[in-house]
C-alpha positions in Angstrom: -81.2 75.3 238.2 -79.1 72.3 239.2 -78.9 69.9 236.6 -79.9 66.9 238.0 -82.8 68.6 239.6 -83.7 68.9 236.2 -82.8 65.4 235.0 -85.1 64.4 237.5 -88.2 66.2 236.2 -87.2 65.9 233.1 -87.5 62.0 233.9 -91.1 62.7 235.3 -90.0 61.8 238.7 -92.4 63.7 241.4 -90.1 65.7 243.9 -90.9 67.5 247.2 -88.2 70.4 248.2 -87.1 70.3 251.9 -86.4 73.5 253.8 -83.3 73.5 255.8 -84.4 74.1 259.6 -82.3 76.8 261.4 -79.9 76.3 258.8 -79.7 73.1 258.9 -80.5 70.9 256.3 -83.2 67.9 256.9 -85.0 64.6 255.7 -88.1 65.4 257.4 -90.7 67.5 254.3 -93.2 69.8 255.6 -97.0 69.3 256.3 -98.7 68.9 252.8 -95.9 67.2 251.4 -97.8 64.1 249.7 -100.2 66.6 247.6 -99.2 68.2 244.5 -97.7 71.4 244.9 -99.5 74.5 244.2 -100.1 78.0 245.5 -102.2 77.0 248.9 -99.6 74.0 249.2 -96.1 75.1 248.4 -94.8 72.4 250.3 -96.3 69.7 248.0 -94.8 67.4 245.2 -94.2 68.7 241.8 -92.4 67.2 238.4 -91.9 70.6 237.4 -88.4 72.4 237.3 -90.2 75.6 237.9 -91.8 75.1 240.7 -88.9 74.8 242.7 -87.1 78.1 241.4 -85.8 80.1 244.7 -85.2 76.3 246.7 -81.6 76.6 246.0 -80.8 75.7 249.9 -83.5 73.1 250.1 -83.0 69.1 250.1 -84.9 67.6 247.1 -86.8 63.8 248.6 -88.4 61.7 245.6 -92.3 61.2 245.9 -92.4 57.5 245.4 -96.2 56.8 245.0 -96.5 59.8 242.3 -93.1 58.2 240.7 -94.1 54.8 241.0 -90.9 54.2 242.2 -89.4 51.6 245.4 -86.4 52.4 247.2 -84.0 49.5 248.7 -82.7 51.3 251.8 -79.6 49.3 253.2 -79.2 50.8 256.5 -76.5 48.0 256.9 -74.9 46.7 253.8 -73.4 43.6 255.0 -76.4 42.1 256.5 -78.3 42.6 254.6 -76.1 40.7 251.6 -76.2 37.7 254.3 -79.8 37.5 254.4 -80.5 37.6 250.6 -77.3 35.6 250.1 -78.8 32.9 252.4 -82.1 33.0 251.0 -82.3 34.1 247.3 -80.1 33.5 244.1 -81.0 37.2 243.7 -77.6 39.8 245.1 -77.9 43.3 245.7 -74.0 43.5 245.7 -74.8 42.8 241.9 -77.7 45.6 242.1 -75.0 47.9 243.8 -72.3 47.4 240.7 -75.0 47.3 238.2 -74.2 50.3 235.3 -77.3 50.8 234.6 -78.8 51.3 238.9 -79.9 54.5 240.0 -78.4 55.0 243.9 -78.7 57.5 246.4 -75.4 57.4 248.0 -74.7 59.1 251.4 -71.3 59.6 253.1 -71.7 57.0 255.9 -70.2 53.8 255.9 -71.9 50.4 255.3 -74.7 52.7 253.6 -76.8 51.8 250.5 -79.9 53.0 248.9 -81.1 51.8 245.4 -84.2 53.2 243.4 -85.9 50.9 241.4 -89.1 51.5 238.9 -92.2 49.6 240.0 -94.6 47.8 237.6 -97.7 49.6 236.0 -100.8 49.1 238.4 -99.2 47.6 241.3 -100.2 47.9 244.7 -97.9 49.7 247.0 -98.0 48.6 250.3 -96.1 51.9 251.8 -93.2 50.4 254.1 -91.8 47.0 255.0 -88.6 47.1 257.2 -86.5 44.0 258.1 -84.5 44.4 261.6 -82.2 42.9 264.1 -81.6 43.2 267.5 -84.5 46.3 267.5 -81.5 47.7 264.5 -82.6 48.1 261.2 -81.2 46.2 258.6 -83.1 47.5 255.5 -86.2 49.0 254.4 -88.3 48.7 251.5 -90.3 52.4 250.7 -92.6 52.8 248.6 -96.2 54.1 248.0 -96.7 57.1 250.5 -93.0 57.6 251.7 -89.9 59.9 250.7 -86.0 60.0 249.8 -84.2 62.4 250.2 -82.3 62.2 246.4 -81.0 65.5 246.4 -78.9 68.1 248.7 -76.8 67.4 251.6 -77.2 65.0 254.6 -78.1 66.2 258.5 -75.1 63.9 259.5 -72.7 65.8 256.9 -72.0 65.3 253.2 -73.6 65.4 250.2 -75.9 63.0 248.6 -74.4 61.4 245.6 -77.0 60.6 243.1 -75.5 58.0 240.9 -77.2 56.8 237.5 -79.9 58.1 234.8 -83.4 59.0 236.3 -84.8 58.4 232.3 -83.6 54.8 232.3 -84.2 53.4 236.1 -84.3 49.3 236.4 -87.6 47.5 237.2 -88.0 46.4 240.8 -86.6 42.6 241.0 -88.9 40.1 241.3 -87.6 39.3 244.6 -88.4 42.7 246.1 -92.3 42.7 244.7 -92.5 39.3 246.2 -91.2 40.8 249.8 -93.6 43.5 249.4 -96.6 41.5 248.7 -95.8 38.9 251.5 -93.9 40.3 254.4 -95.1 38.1 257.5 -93.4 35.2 255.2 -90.0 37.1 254.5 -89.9 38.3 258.0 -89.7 34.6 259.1 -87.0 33.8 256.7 -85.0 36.8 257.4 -85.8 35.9 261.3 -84.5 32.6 260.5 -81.1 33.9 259.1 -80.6 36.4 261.6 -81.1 34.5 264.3 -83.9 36.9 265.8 -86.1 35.2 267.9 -85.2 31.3 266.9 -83.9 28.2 268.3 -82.3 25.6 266.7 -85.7 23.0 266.4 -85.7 19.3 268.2 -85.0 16.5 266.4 -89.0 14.8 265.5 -89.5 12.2 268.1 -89.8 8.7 266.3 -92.4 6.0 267.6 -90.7 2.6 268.3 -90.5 0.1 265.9 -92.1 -3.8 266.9 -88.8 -6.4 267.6 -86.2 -3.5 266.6 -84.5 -4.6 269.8 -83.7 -8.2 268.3 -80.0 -8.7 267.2 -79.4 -8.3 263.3 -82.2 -6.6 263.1 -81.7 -3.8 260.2 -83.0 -0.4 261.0 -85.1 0.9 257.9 -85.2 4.3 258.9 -81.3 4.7 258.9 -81.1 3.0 255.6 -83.3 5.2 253.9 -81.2 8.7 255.1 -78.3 6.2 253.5 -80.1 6.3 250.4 -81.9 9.4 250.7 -80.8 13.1 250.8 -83.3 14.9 252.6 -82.3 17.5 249.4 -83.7 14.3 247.0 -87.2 14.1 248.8 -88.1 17.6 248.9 -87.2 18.0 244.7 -88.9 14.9 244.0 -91.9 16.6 246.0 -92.1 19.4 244.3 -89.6 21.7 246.8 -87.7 24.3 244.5 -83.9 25.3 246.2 -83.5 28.6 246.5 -80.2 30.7 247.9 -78.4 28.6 250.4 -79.6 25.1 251.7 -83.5 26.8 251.2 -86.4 25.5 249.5 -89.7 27.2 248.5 -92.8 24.7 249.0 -95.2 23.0 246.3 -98.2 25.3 245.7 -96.0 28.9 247.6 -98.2 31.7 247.0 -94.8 34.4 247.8 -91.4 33.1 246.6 -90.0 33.0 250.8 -88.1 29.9 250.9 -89.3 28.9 254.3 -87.8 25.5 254.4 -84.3 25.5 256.0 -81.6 22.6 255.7 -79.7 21.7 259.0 -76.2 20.2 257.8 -74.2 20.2 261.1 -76.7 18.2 263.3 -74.9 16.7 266.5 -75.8 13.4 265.4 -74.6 13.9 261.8 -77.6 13.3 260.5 -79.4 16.1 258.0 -82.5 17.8 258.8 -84.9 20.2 257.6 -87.2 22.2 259.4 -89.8 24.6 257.9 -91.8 28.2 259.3 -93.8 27.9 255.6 -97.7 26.5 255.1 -96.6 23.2 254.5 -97.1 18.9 256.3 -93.5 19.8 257.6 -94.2 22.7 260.0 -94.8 21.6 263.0 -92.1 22.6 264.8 -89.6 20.2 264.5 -86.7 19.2 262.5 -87.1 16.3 260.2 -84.8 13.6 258.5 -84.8 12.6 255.0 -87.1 9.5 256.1 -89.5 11.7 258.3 -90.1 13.8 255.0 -90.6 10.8 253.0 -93.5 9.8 255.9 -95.0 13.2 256.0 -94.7 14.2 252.3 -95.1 10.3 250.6 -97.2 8.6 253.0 -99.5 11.2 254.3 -97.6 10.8 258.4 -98.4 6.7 258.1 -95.2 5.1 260.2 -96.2 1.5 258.7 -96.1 2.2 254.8 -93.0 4.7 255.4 -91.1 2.0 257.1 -91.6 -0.3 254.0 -89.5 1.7 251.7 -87.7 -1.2 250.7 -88.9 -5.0 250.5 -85.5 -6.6 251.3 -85.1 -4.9 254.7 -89.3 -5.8 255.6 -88.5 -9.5 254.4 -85.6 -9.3 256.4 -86.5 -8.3 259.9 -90.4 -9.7 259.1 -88.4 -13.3 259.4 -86.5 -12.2 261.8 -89.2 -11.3 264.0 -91.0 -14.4 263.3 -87.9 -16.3 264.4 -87.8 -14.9 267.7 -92.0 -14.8 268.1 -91.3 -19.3 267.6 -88.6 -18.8 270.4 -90.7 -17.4 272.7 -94.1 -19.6 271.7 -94.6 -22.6 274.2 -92.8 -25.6 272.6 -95.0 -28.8 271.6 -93.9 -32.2 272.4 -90.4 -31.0 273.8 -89.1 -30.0 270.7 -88.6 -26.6 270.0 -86.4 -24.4 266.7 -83.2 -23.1 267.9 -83.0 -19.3 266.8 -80.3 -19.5 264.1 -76.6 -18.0 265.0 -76.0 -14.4 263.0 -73.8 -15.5 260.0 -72.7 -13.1 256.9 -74.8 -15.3 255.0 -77.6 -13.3 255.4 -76.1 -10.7 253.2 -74.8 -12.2 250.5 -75.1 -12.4 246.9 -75.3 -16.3 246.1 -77.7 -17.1 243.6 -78.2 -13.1 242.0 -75.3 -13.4 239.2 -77.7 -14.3 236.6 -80.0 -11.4 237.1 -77.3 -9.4 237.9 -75.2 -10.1 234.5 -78.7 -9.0 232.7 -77.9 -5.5 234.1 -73.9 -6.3 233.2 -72.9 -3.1 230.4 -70.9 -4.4 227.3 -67.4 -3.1 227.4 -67.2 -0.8 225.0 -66.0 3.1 225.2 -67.3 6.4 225.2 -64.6 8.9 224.3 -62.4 6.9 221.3 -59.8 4.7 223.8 -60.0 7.1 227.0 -63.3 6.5 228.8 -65.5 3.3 229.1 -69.0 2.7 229.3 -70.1 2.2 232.5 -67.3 4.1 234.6 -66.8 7.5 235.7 -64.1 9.3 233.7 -62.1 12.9 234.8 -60.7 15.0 232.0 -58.6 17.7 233.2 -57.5 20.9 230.9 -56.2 24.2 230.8 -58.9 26.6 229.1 -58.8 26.8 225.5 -56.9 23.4 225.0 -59.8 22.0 223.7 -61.2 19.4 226.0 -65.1 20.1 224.8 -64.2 20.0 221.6 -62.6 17.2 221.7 -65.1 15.6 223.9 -67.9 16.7 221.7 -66.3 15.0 218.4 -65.4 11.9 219.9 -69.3 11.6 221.6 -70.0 12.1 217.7 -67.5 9.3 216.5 -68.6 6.8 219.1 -72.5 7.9 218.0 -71.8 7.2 214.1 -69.7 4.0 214.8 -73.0 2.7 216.4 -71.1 2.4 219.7 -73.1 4.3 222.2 -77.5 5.6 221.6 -77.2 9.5 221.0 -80.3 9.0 223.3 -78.8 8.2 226.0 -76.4 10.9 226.2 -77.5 14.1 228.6 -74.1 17.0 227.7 -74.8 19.5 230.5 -73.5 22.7 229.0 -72.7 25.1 232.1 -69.4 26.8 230.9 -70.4 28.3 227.7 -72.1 31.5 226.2 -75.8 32.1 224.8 -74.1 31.9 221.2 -72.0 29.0 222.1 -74.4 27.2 223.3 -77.2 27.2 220.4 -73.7 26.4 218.4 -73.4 23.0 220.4 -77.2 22.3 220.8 -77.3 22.0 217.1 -75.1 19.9 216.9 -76.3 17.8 219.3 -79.9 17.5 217.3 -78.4 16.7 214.4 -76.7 13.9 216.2 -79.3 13.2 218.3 -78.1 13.6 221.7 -79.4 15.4 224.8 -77.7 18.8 225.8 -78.7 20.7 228.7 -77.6 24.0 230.2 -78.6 26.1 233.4 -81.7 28.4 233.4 -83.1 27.1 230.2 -85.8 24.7 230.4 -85.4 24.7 234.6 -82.4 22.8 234.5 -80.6 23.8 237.9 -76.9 23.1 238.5 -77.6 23.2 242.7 -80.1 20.2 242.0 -78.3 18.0 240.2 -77.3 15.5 242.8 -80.8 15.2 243.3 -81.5 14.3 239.9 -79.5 11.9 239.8 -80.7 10.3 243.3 -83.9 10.2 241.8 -82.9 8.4 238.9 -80.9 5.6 241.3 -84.3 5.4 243.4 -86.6 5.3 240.0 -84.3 2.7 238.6 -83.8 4.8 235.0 -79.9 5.5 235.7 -79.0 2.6 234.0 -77.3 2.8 230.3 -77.2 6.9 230.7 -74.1 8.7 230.1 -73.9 12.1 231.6 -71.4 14.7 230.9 -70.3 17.7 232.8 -68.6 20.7 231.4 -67.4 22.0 233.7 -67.0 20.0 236.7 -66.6 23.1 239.0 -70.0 24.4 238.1 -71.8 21.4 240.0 -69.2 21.0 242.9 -66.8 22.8 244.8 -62.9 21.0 244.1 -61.2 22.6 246.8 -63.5 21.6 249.4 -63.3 17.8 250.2 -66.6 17.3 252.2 -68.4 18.8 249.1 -66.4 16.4 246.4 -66.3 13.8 248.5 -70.4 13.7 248.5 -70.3 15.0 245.2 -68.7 11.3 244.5 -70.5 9.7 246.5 -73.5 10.0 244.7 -71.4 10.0 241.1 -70.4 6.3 242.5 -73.9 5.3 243.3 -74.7 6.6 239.6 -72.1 4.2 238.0 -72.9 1.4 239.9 -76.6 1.7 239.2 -75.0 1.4 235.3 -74.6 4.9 234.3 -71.6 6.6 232.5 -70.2 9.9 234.1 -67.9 11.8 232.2 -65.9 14.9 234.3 -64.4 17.8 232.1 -62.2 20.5 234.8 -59.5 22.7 234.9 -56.0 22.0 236.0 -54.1 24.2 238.5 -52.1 27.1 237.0 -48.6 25.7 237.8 -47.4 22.9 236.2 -45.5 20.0 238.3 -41.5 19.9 238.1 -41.8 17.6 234.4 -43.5 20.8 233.4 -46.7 18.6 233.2 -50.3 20.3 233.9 -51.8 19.1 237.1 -55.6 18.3 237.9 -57.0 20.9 240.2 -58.8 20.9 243.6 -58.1 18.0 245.8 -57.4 14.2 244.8 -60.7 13.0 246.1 -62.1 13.2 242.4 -59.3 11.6 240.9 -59.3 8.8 244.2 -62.9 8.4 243.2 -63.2 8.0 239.6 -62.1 5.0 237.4 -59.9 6.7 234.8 -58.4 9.9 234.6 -56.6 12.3 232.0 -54.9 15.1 231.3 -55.4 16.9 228.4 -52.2 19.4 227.4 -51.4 21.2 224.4 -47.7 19.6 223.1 -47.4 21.7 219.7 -48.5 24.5 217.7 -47.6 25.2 213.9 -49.1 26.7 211.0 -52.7 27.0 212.1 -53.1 23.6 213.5 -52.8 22.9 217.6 -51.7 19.5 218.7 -53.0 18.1 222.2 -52.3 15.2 224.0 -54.2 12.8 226.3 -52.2 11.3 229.2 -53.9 9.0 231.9 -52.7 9.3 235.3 -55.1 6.8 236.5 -56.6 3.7 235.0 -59.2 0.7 235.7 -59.3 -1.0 232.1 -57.9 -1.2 228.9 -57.8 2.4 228.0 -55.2 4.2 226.3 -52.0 5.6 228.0 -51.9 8.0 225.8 -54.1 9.8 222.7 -53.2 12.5 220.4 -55.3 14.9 218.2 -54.9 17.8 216.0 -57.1 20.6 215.2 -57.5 23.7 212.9 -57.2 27.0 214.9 -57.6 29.4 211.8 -59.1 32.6 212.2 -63.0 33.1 211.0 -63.7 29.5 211.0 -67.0 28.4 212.4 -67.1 26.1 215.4 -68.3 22.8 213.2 -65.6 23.6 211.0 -63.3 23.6 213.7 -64.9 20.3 214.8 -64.2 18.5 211.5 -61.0 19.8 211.1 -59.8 17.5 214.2 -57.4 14.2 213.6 -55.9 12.2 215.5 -52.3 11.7 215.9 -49.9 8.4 215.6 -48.0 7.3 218.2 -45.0 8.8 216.3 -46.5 11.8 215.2 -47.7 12.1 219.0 -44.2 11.4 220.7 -43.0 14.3 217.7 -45.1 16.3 219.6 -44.2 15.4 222.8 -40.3 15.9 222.0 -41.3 19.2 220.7 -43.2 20.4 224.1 -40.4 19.4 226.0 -37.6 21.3 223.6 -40.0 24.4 223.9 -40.2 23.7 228.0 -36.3 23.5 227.8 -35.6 26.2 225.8 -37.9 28.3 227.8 -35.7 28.1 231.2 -32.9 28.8 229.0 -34.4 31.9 227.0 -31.9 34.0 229.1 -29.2 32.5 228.7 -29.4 32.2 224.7 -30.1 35.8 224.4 -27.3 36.5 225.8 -25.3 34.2 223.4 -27.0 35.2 220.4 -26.8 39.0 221.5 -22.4 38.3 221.3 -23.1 37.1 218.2 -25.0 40.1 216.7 -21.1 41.8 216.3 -20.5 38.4 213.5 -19.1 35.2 213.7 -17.5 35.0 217.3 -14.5 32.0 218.4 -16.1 29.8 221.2 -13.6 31.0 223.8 -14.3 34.9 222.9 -18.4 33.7 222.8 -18.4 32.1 226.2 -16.5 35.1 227.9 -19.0 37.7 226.5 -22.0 36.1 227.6 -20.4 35.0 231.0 -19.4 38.5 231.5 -22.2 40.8 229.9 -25.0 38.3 231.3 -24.2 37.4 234.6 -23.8 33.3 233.5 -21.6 31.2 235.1 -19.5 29.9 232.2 -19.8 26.2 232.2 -24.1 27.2 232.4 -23.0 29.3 228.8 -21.3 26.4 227.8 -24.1 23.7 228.5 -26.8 26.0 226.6 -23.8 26.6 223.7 -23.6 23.0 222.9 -27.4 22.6 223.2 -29.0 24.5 220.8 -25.8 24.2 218.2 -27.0 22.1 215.0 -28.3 23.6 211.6 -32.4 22.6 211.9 -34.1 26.0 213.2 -37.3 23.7 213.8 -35.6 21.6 216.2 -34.5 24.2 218.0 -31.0 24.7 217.5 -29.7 28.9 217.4 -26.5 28.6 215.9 -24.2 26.2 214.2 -20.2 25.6 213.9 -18.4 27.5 211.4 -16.5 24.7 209.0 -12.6 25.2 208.3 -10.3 27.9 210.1 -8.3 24.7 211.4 -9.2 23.2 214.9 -10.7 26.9 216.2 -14.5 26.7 216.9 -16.3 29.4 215.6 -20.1 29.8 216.1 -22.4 32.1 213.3 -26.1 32.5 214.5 -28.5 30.7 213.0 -30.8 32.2 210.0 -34.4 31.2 210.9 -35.1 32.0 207.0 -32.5 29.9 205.7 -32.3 27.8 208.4 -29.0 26.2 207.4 -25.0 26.4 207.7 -22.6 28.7 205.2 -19.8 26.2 204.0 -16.4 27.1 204.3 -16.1 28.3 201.3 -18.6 31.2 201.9 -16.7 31.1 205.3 -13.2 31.8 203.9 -14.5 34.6 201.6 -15.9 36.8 204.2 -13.2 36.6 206.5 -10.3 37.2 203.9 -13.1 40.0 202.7 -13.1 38.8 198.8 -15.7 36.5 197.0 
């Protein structure tokens, strides 16, 4: 009996055995296959390894509704990614590299089939299958339908069962959700596909009263300026799902049927929607038609006056050019005004303006100011949330900043890391958030923060990011540009934004790290830093701050040190952070650069110190070994020689000058334990071999 025939029944998985035709084997069972096998149907479904004693030639296909089991047949891999790509934060590449999956794996190409174990009770709706172009692109079988799981395929090859039939993963959500409300996937998978769609029209707009008069300000165009169309559907209730989808208010299946358009002709962004909801009716809508349909229940009038400056604006407008046209009494009549910038400006708002002024005062110690938006970038493990999470604390105790008002989004730590840092931050009283607890989502965060701009509550926050790649893509500059635009609305609304990222891998010629992603975060931002690690000695790291762009009286420079001892816990680690004088600091500094120097010269020292492994060696006989036995020019032997010569170990000097023997240099290596020069005394007795 093959033994995973038996794993199978052993699992109490129902199987039906398949008789090869003319030799042939097959994936079609034979009349009675859904009933339970017995002696009047021998071509029924069994669990039991004896029943199929003598089917040694016979393809084994797993009874799904007596297994309560659902197949994912990818009948074309990549497609099928794309769709749920598109539409879901759900992958089956992840399903396909799971440990744990069960698969049926077959010898053609672009081929996938996964079994998954379906809930207790639920109701199997047979066979949904998703296509394109009349191909199929997968199926989902369950209920009264079979796989083959076991034997060889009619195309050739064998089929590869991969995984433990006692231990197979519950069906994903996702697919129960597909399976209970097809007509609604279909559409969305339509949608991405591009089966059976056309891009929708723009919706047509009904003309405004007098928007023909000169300086008059369009409404509807300001509020897409001010509005995402992303912003309206969250603050509606809209949830985002896989890429630029949303799943309506009230969705009785999970289908995101609400599709952003980001590459209108027009530029303008759209959304358009095949779900149950006020935007389905066939065409695509702007951020201010969703506001309308969603806000104002379709009313044109009370959409329009969003905001009261624009409606006092072109209201007097209007009324100017209504007196122009009116039949003048007594010859006298009011000249319409000529346009002037006037109009726009801010005479007469400083005083209520200066109430929303922020005191100057900082953030982070001397490196980031209320008020502004600040980039910190770091190699990992340097220590920039650490540090960023002790001076937050500082500031807190010093009465500087409300723990309150601080939000530290969390998105580049661990489960245990995380409930480290959250207690922290309740004992000090700030806010720390992370993605998928408490339905915090990293994809919605601009829209958080456009909601708080629009609901007038961004003012006195300070919001920190960790990381910043986790909310915005740095190497694409559309995405960071937008990502700033809505970080500088933020700021000037009076928030704080604080950035924590990564530099690039390669350091500049000064050996310096180097933010990473393109300069249109730091072209954006107020003040940036990088944060580099310039020494490390007897458990303790030393890091330094270094602006590379400033607007204020922040710090050039700021330097900290920190126990890295093993089995510490992370608040110890915390409190075991100082910070560093300016001497101590440019210590460090001179160190980092020595270590940088002596790193370039690594081969060229070895080579010196591996002449003077045969003893104390004359300069002229120490210069021609190393030229000749590594490769070095000899005035590049000579540079490195007189570098590094000098009796501190810790500075970095390798060997020192031999006193005495006359005017002859001779050079003796440098004891790292001692970590000083023989005298010429000592000298004298070992060469004339006495004491």
């Amino acid at each position: 009996m093959d033994s995973k025939l038996a794993a199978l029944c052993a699992a109490g998985l129902s199987l039906v055995a398949i008789p090869p035709i003319n030799g042939k084997p097959t994936k079609a069972p034979r009349k009675g296959w859904n009933r339970p096998r017995s002696p009047e149907n021998p071509n029924g479904y069994s669990s039991s390894p004896d029943a199929f004693i003598g089917c040694d030639d016979y393809n084994f296909g797993l009874y799904h509704s007596a297994s309560g089991t659902l197949a994912l047949d990818l009948d074309d891999v990549e497609l099928t990614l794309k769709g749920f790509n598109e539409l879901t934060d759900n992958q089956p590449q992840d399903w396909l590299e799971n440990e744990n999956r069960l698969e049926i794996k077959s010898s053609k190409a672009n081929r996938g089939k996964l079994i998954f174990k379906l809930p207790q009770g639920f109701a199997w709706p047979n066979l949904q299958q998703f296509k394109s172009q009349g191909v199929m692109v997968f199926e989902l079988r369950c209920g009264n339908c079979q796989d083959v799981i076991l034997g060889r395929h009619p195309e050739g090859g064998n089929y590869e069962l991969i995984g433990d039939p006692a231990n197979i993963p519950p069906a994903p959500d996702v697919l129960l959700d597909i399976l209970q409300h097809p007509a609604d996937w279909k559409k969305c998978f339509d949608s991405v596909l591009g089966i059976g769609t056309k891009p929708p029209k723009a919706a047509p707009r009904q003309p405004r009263q007098g928007e023909n008069i000169a300086g008059m300000r369009d409404p509807i165009r300001g509020f897409n300026q001010a509005f995402s169309v992303d912003a309206v559907l969250v603050r509606n209730g809209y949830k985002p799902a896989g890429k630029d989808r949303y799943i309506r208010p009230g969705s009785g299946s999970k289908a995101p049927g609400a599709v952003i358009m980001r590459n209108c002709a027009d530029g303008v962004e759209r959304v358009y929607s095949h779900s149950g909801d006020d935007l389905n009716d066939g065409f695509a809508h702007d951020a201010f038609d969703c506001s309308r349909l969603l806000e104002h229940g379709g009313d044109w009038a009370a959409a329009l006056r969003w905001n009261a400056d624009i409606t006092k604006h072109n209201q007097r407008l209007f009324m100017q050019e209504q007196a122009k046209d009116a039949p003048q009494s007594q010859g006298e009549g009011s000249p319409k005004p000529p346009f002037t910038l006037a109009q726009f400006s801010l005479k007469g708002r400083s005083n209520e303006m200066e109430k929303k002024m922020l005191a100057d005062k900082f953030v982070l110690g001397h490196i980031a100011i209320y008020g502004q938006a600040t980039a910190i970038y770091a190699k990992p493990n340097t220590g920039k949330t650490l540090l960023t999470l002790w001076l937050l604390i500082q500031a807190i105790g010093e009465g500087a900043i409300e723990g309150a008002d601080i939000f530290y989004i969390n998105a580049d730590d661990d489960y245990k890391g995380l409930v480290e840092k959250l207690k922290l931050a309740e004992r000090h009283g700030f806010h720390m958030l992370a993605p998928g607890h408490g339905g915090f989502d990293t994809k919605a965060f601009l829209l958080y923060v456009q909601t708080m701009i629009k609901e007038d509550t961004a003012h006195g926050q300070i919001i920190i990011l960790d990381t910043l790649k986790k909310f915005t893509d740095l190497m694409d500059k559309k995405t960071s540009t937008e990502f700033m635009r809505v970080g500088r609305a933020f700021v000037a609304n009076g928030g704080t934004l604080i950035l924590l990222a990564h530099t690039n891998k390669n350091r500049d010629g000064e050996g310096k790290v180097v933010f990473g992603g393109t300069s249109d975060i730091v072209d954006d931002v107020d003040c940036a830093y990088t944060l580099d690690e310039v020494g490390s000695a007897q458990g303790k790291k030393s890091v330094l701050f270094e602006n590379i762009k400033a607007r204020g009286d922040v710090d050039s420079e700021a330097g900290y040190t920190y126990s890295t001892a093993q089995g510490q816990t992370y608040e110890q680690r915390l409190n075991s952070i100082e910070s560093l004088d300016k001497t101590t600091a440019e210590q460090a500094k001179q160190e980092r650069r020595t270590n940088e120097q002596m790193e370039k010269d690594r081969p060229v020292i070895s080579a010196i110190l591996e002449a003077l492994e045969q003893g104390d060696t004359l300069k002229t006989d120490l210069v021609d070994d190393a030229h000749r036995n590594g490769g070095f020019s000899k005035a590049q032997v000579n540079k490195v020689l007189a570098a590094y010569t000098g009796s501190d170990y810790g500075k970095g000097h390798r060997w020192y000058i031999v006193p005495g023997n006359r005017n002859a240099k001779t050079y003796s290596a440098l004891d790292q334990g001692r970590g000083g020069q023989t005298t010429a005394d000592e000298y004298r007795a070992a060469t004339q071999g006495g004491h």
